[in-house]
C-alpha positions in Angstrom: 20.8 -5.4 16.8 18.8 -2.3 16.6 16.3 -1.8 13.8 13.5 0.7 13.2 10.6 -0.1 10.0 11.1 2.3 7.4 8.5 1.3 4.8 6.3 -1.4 2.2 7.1 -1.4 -1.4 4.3 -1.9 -3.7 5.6 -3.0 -7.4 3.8 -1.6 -9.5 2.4 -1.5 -13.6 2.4 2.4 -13.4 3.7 3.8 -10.3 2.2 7.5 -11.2 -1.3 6.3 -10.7 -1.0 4.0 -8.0 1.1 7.1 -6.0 -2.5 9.1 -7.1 -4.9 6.7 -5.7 -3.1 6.4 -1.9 -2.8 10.3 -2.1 -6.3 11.2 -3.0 -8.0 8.3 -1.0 -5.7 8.2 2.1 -4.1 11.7 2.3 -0.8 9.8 1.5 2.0 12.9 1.0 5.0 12.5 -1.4 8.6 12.6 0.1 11.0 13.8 -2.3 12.6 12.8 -4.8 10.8 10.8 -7.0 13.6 8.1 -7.6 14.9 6.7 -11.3 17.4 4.3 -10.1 19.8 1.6 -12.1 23.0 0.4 -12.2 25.2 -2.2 -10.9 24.5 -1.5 -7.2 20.9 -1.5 -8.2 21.2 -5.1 -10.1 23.5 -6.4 -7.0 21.3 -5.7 -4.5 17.8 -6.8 -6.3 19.4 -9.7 -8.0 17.8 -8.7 -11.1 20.2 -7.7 -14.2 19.5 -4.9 -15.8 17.2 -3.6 -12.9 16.2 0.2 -13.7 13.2 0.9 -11.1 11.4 4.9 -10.9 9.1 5.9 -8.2 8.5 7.7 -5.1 8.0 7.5 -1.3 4.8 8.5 0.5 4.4 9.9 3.8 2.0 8.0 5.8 -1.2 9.3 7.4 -0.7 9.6 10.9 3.0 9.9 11.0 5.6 12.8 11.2 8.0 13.6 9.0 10.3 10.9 10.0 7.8 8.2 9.5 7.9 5.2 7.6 6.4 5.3 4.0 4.9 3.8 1.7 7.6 3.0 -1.2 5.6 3.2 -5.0 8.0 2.2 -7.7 8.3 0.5 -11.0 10.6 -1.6 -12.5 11.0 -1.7 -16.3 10.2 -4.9 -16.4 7.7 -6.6 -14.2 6.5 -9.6 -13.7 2.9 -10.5 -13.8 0.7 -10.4 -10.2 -1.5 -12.9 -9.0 -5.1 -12.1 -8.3 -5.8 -10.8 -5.0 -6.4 -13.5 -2.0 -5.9 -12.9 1.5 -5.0 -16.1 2.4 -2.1 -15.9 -0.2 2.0 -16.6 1.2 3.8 -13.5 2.0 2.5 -9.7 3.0 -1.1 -9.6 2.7 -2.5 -6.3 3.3 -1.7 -2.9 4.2 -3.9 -1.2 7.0 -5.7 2.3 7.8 -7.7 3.2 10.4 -10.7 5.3 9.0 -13.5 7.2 11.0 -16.6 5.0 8.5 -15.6 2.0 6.7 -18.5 2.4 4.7 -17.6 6.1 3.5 -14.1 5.2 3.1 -14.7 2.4 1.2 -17.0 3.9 -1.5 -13.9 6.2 -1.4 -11.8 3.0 -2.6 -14.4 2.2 -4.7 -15.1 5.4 -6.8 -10.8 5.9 -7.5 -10.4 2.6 -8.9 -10.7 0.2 -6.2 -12.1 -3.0 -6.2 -14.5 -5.4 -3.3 -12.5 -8.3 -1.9 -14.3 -8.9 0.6 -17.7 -7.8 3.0 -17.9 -5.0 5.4 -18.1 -6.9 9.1 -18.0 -6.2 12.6 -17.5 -7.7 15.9 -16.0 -7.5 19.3 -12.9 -8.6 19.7 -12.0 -8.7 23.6 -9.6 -6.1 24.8 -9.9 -3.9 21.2 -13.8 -3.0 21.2 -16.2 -2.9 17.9 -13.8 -3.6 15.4 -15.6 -2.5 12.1 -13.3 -4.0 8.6 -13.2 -4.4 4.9 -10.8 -6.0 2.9 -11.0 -3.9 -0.5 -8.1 -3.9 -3.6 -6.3 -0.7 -4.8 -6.4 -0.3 -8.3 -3.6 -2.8 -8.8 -4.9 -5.6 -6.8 -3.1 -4.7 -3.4 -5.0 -5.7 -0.7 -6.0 -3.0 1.5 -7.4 -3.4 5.2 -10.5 -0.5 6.2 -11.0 -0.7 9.9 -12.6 1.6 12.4 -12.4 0.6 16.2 -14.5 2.1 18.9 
């Protein structure tokens, strides 16, 4: 089987402003169209019935046009999140390599952003300084800063 990645969907309370944040803090670029999908196919393949979902994909920083991106969207109804926790089953971060952790994450910080965890570096043998913060986007997604050198 051949497979390439073609992106991570965040679920979101307001898809709008979450799309906002990753484009003003991370350069994030929006590949039309914005989607506002339902139907049968749509209920089928989520499982969910009634699905009716809107968002948009964004282009990821570093990548061309053909890319994998970073999928906003919103269903009508949502369920609740859990509080943010690394350690928690399932995807737990997304990643971007910055030039300063510290800039980048006062960045975070100042478009909604919240702490999760400390800024810290080390060496890690056969990466150099790694420099990271866990941080959460204004929805509680855990995001990953990290600057290696």
């Amino acid at each position: 089987m051949k497979s390439t990645y073609k992106h991570t969907s965040i679920i979101s309370s307001d898809w709008q402003a979450l799309a906002r944040f990753y484009q003003e803090v991370f350069g994030c670029i929006p590949v039309p169209p914005e989607r506002n999908l339902s139907g049968e196919w749509l209920e089928k393949g989520t499982g969910i019935k009634g699905a009716r979902i809107a968002g948009v994909h964004l282009g990821l920083p570093g990548y061309g046009d053909q890319g994998p991106t970073l999928e906003i969207f919103q269903y009508s109804m949502n369920l609740a999140n859990l509080s943010p926790a690394a350690n928690r089953k399932g995807i737990g971060h997304i990643a971007f390599e910055v030039d300063d952790v510290h800039k980048a994450t006062q960045d975070v910080l100042k478009h909604g952003g919240t702490i999760v965890g400390e800024i810290s570096s080390a060496e890690v043998y056969g990466a150099g300084l790694i420099t990271f913060v866990y941080l959460a986007d204004p929805e509680g997604n855990i995001i990953e800063l990290q600057a290696c050198k």
